[in-house]
C-alpha positions as CSV (number, residue, x, y, z in Angstrom):
1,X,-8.8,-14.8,24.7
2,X,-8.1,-17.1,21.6
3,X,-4.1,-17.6,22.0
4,X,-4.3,-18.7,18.4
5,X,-5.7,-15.4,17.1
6,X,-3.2,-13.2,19.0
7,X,-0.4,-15.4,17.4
8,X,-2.3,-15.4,13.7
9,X,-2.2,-11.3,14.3
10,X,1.8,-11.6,14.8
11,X,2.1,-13.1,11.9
12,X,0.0,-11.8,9.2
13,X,0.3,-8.1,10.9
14,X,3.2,-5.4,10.0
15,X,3.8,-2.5,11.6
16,X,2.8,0.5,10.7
17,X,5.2,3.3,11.2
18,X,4.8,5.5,8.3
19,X,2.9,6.5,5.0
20,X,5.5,3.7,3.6
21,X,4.1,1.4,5.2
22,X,0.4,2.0,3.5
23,X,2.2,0.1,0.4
24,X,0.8,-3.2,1.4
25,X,-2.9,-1.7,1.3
26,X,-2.6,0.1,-2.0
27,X,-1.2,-3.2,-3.1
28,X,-4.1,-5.2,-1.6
29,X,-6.0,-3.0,-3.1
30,X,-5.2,-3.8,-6.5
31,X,-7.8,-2.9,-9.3
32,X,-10.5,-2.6,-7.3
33,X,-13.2,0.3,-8.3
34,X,-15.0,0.8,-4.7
35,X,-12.3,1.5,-1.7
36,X,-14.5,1.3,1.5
37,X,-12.7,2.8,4.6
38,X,-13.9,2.7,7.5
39,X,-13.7,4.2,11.2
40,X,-14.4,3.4,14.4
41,X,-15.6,6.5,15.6
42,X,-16.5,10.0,14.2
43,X,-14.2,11.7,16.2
44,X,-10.7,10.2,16.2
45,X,-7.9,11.9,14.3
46,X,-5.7,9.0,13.5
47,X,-8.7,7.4,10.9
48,X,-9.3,10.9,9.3
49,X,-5.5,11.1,8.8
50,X,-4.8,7.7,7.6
51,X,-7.7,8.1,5.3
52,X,-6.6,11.2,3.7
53,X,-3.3,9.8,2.9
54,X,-4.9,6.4,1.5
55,X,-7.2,8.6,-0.3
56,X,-4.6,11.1,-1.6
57,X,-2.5,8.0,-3.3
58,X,-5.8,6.0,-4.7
59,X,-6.5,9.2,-6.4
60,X,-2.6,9.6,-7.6
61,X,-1.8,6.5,-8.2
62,X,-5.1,4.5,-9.3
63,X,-7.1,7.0,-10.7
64,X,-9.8,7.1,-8.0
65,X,-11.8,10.4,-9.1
66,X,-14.9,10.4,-6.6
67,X,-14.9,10.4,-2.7
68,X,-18.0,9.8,-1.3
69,X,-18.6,10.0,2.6
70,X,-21.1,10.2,5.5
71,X,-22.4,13.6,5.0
72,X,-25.3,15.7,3.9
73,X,-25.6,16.3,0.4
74,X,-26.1,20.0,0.3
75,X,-23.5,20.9,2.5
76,X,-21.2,18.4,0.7
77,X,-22.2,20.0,-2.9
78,X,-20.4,23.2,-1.5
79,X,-17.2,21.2,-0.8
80,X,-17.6,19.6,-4.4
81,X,-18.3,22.9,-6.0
82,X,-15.3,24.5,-3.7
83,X,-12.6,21.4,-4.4
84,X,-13.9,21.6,-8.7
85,X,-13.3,26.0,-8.8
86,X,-16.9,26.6,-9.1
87,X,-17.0,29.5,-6.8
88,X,-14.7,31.6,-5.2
89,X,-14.3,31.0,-1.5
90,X,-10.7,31.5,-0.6
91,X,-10.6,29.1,2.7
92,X,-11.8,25.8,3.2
93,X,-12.5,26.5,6.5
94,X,-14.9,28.7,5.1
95,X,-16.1,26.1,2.6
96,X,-16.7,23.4,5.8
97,X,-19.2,26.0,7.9
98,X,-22.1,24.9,5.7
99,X,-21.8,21.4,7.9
100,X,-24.3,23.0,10.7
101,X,-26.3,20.0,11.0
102,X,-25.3,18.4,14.8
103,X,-23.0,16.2,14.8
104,X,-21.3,19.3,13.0
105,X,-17.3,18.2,14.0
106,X,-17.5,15.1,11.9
107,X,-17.1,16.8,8.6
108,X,-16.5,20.2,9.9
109,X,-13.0,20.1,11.4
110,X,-9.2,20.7,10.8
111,X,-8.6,17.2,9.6
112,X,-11.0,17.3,6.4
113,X,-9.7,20.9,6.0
114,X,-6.4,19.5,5.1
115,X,-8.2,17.2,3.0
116,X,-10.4,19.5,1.1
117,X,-7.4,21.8,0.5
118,X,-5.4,19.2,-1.0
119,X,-8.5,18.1,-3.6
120,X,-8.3,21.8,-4.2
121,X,-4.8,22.4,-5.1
122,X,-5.2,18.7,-7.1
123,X,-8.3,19.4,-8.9
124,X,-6.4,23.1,-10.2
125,X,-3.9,21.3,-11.9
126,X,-5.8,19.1,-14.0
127,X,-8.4,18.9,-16.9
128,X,-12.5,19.7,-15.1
129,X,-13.3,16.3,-16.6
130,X,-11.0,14.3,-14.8
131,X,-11.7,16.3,-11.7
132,X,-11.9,14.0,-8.3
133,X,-15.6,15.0,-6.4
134,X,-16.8,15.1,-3.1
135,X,-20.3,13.9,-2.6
136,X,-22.4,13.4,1.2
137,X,-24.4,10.1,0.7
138,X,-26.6,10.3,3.7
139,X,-30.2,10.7,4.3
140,X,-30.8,13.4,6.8
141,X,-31.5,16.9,4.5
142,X,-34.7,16.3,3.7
143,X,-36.0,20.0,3.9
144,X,-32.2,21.0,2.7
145,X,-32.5,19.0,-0.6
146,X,-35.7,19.7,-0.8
147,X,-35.0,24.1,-1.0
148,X,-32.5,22.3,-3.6
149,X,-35.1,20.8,-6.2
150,X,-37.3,23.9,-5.9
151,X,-34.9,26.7,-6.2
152,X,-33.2,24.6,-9.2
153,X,-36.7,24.1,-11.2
154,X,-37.7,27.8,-10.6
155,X,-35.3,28.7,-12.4
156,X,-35.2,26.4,-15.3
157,X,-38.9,27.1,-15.0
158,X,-39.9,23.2,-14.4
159,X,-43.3,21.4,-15.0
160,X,-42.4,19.7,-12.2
161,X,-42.1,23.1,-10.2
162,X,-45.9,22.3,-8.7
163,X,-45.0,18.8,-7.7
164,X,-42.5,20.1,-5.8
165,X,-43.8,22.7,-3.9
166,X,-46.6,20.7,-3.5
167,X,-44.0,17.9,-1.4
168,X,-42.5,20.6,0.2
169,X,-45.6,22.2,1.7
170,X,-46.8,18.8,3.2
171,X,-43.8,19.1,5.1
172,X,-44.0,22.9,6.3
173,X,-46.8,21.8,9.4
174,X,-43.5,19.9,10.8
175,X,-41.3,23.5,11.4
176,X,-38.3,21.1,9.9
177,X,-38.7,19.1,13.1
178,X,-37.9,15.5,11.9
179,X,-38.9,13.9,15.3
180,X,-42.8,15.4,14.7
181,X,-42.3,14.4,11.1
182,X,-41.5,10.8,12.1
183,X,-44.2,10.9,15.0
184,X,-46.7,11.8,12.9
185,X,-46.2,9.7,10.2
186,X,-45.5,6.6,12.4
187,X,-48.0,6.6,14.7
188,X,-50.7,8.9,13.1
189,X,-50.8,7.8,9.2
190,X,-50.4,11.3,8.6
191,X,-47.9,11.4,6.0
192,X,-46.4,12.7,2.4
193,X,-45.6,9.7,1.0
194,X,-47.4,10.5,-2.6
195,X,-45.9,13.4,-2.3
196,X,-42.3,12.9,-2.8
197,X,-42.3,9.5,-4.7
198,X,-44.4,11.2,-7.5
199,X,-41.8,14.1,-7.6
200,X,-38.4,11.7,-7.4
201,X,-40.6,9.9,-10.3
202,X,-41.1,12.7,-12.3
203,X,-37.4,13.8,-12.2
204,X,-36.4,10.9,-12.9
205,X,-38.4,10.8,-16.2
206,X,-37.9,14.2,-17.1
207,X,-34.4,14.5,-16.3
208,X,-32.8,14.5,-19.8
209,X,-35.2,17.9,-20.2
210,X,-33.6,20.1,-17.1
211,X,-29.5,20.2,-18.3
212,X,-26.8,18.9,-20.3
213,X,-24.4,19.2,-17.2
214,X,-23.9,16.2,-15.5
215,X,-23.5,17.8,-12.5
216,X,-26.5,19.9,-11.8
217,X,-28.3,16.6,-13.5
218,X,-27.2,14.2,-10.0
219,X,-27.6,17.3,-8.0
220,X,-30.9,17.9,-8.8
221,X,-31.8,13.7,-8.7
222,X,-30.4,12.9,-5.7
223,X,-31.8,15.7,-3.8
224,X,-35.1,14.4,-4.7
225,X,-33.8,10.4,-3.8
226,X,-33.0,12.0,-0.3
227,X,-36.2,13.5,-0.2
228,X,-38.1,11.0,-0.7
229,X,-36.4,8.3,1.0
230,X,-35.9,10.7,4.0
231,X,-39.5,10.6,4.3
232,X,-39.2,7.4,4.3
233,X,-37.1,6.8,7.0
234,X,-38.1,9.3,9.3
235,X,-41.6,7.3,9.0
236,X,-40.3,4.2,10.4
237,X,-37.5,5.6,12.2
238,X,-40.3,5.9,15.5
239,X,-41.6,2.2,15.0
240,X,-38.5,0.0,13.8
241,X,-35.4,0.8,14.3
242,X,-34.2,-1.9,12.3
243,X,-36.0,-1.0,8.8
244,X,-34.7,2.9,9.1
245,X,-31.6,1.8,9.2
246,X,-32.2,-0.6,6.6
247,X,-33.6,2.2,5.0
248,X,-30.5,4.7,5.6
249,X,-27.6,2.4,4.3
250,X,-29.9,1.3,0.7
251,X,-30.1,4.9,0.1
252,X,-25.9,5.4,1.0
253,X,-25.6,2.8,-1.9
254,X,-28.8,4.0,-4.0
255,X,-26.9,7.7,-3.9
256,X,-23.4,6.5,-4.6
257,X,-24.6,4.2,-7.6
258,X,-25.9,8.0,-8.8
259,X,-22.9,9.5,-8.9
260,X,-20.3,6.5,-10.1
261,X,-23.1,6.5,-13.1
262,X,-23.0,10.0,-13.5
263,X,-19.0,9.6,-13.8
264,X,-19.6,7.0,-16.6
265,X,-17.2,3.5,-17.2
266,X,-14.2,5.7,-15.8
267,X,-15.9,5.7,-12.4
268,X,-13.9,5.1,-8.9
269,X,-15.1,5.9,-5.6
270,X,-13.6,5.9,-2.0
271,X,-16.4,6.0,0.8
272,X,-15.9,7.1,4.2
273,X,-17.7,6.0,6.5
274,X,-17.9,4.4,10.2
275,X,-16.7,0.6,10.5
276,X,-20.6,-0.2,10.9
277,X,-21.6,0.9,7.8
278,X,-18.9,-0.6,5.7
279,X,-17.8,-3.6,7.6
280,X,-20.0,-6.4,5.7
281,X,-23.3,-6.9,8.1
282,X,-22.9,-10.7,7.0
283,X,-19.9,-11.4,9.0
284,X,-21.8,-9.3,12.2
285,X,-25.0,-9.9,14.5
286,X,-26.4,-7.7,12.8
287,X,-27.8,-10.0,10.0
288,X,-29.8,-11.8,12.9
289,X,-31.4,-8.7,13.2
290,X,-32.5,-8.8,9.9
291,X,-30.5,-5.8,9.2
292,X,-27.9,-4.8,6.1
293,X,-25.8,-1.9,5.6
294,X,-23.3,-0.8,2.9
295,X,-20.5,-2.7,2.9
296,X,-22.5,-5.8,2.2
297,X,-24.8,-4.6,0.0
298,X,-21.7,-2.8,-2.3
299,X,-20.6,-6.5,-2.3
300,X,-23.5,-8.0,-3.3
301,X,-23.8,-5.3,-6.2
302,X,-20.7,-5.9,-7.6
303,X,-18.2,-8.4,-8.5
304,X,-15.4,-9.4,-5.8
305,X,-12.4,-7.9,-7.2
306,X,-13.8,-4.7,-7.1
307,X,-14.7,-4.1,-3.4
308,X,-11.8,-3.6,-1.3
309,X,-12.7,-2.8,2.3
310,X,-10.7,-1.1,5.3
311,X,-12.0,-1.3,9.4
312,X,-9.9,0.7,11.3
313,X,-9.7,0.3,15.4
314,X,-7.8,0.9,18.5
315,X,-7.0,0.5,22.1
316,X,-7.4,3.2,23.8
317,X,-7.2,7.2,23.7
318,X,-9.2,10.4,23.5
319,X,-11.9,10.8,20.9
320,X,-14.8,13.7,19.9
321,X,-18.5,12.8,21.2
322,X,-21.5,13.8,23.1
323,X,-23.0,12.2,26.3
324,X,-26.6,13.1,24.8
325,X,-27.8,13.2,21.1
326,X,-28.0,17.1,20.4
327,X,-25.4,18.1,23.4
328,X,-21.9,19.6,23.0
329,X,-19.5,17.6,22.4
330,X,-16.4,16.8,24.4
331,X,-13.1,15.6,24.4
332,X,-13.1,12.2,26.0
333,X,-10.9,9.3,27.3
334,X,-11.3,6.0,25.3
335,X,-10.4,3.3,28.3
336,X,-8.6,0.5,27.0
337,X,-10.5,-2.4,24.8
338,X,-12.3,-4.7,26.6
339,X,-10.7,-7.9,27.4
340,X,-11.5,-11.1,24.9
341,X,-12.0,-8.1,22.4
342,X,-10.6,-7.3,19.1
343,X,-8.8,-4.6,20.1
344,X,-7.6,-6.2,23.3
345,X,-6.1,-9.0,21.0
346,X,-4.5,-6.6,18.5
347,X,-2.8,-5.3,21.3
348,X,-1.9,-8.1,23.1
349,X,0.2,-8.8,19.5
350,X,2.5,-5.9,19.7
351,X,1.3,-2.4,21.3
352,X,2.4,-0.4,18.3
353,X,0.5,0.2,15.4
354,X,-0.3,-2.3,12.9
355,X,-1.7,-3.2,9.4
356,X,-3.5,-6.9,8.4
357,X,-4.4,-7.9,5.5
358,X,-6.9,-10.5,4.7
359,X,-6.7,-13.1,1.8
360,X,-7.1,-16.1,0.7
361,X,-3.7,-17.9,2.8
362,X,-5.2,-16.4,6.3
363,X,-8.9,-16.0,6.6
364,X,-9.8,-18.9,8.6
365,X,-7.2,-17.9,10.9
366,X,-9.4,-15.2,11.7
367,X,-12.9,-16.9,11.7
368,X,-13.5,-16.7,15.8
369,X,-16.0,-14.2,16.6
370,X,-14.7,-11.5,18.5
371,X,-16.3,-8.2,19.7
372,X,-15.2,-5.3,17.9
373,X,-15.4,-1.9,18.8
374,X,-17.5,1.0,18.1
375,X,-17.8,4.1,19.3
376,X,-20.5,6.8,17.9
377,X,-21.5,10.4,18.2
378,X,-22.9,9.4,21.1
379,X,-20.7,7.9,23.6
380,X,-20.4,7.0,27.6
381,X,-17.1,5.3,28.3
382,X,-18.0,3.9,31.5
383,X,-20.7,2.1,30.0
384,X,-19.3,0.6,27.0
385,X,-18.7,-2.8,27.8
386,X,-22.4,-3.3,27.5
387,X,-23.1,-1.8,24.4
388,X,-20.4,-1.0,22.3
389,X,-18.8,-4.5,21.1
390,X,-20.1,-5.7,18.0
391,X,-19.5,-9.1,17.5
392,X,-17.6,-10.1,14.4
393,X,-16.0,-12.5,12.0
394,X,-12.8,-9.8,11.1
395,X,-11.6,-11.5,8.5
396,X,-15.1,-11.6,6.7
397,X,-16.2,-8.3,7.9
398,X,-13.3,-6.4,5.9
399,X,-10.3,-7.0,3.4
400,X,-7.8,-5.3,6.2
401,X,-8.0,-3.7,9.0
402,X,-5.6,-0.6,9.9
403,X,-5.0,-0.9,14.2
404,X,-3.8,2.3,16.3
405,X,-2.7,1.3,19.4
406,X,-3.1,5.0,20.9
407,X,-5.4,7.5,19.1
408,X,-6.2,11.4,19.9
409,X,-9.1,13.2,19.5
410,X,-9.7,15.4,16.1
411,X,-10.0,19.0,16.2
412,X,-13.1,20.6,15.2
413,X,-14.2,23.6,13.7
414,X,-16.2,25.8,15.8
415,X,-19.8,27.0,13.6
416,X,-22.4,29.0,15.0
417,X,-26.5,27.9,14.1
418,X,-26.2,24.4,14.4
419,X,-29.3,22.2,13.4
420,X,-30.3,19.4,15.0
């Protein structure tokens, strides 16, 4: 281990003891327009706590009015509509069951309950137009958001109705099995490529025709983005897994550029997401691997002083995940970080929780790569000294970085008819 890094992280670090104490990020982050917190796992209270709050006092204090986060867009629309009063559901509980996609307890669980309930109760006391939304930037409904654009242009009665079912049908041979999608594409040429870049086109050009509303307007365009770049990559998600996830994280950004335009010059967005997605690729090995991801590409799109971004890690614990992609998950022990880690150095500081915040006085004190932690829905303690350290520049790879010493598992909702 570095001594000088564990000394550095003395220092610059404060501990954190209580919502108080998240002063010194909403300070950091200043005027910023695109808050980027992170997490080191999908199933760890602590981050969806801490997040909330942060998110709760952006919104507050800093006029933050859009949260966007790793979830499906359909299912997310009902949280929007739900959070904005456009229907009726009396329990957010309620509201979270349409998140039946596997791996259903990272959106669907007693943590974002509170969260939705207090965007709710928010949302009621103010004018619709200065209403805070919740959006799902990922790419995995393709047949979801696909059901979208075609009920929504039968009933406006669409010329772009045909197109549409057209897409859709090229897909119906696949039973909404991605994996035969992907298989078939990848390996067999057999694919609907045309398809669904000549419908997103189409939308995109005749949008102005379908609504006024500004809401049913992104709905309907970004289902068609996530159909088509779905396709996309499920197609090379059999043959590279570095291009579809090249392919994943553009369309994260390409979906949240859609809805901080559709919010206009007022726009201001927190994203949720896991450290690896935010947490700039530059400062990581995954650049060598020729692979991006959205914290760097967010940087790249806009100027400095409006990307603040937050890793979040810890020691040791219990956390939400699955042994095998599909399985049910379980409530597991998080051993305690590696040695020469991260983690293991934050630790080795003070065995409390901390906060650090990067700038321009201690960067280079933080320049030593270091392996990082991070844990996904997929998860086998006992293995992951082999696997789960991502090497990183910390200081590079994030504005500040919020440390738990000891996290707990989250508490997820139980849903029947999950998809896979």
């Amino acid at each position: 281990m570095n001594e000088s890094v564990i000394q550095s992280i003395k220092h610059y670090s404060s501990e954190y003891k209580s919502e108080h104490d998240l002063d010194r990020i909403i300070n950091a982050i200043g005027d910023s327009r695109i808050v980027l917190l992170g997490e080191a796992s999908h199933g760890t209270s602590e981050y969806y706590k801490i997040r909330t709050e942060l998110s709760k006092r952006l919104i507050e204090e800093k006029g933050f009015n859009i949260i966007a986060v790793e979830g499906d867009w359909p299912a997310s629309q009902s949280v929007n509509k739900y959070i904005k009063g456009y229907d009726d559901t009396k329990n957010p509980r309620e509201v979270l069951q349409s998140f039946k996609r596997w791996p259903t307890w990272m959106w669907a669980n007693e943590e974002v309950a509170d969260l939705i309930s207090w965007l709710k109760e928010y949302n009621t006391n103010i004018d619709r137009k200065q209403q805070t939304g919740f959006y799902g930037i990922d790419v995995y409904s393709l047949w979801e958001s696909m059901e979208e654009v075609i009920s929504y242009l039968e009933k406006t009665n669409s010329p772009d109705l045909e197109k549409a079912r057209k897409a859709f049908s090229c897909f119906e041979p696949f039973n909404r099995e991605a994996q035969e999608y992907a298989v078939s594409a990848g390996f067999l040429g057999s694919d609907c490529t045309e398809e669904v870049i000549q419908l997103l086109s189409s939308i995109r050009k005749n949008k102005e025709h379908y609504t006024s509303d500004h809401e049913q307007e992104l709905n309907l365009e970004v289902n068609a983005m996530v159909a088509a770049n779905a396709e996309h990559y499920y197609r090379a998600m059999v043959t590279n897994d570095e291009q579809s996830w090249n392919v994943r994280d553009e369309h994260m950004v390409e979906s949240l550029n859609a809805v901080m335009k559709s919010y206009g010059d007022d726009a201001k967005v927190i994203v949720w997401e896991h450290n690896t997605h935010v947490g700039d690729a530059r400062a990581t090995d995954m650049m060598e691997a020729g692979m991006t991801n959205v914290g760097q590409i967010v940087r790249e799109q806009n100027p400095k002083e409006d990307v603040f971004i937050v890793g979040f890690g810890t020691h040791s614990g219990t956390v939400i995940a699955s042994e095998e992609w599909g399985m049910d998950f379980e409530r597991m022990a998080v051993p305690p970080a590696r040695r020469g880690s991260w983690e293991d150095a934050m630790h080795q500081a003070g065995n409390f929780d901390q906060i650090l915040v990067f700038n321009d006085e201690n960067r280079k004190q933080f320049h030593t790569p270091l392996g990082h932690r991070a844990i996904g829905v997929v998860y086998r303690p006992q293995y992951e000294q082999y696997g789960n350290y991502v090497p990183s520049l910390m200081s590079e790879r994030y504005d500040a970085f919020i440390y738990v010493d000891k996290t707990n598992a989250l508490k997820p909702l139980q849903l029947s008819d999950i998809i896979l």
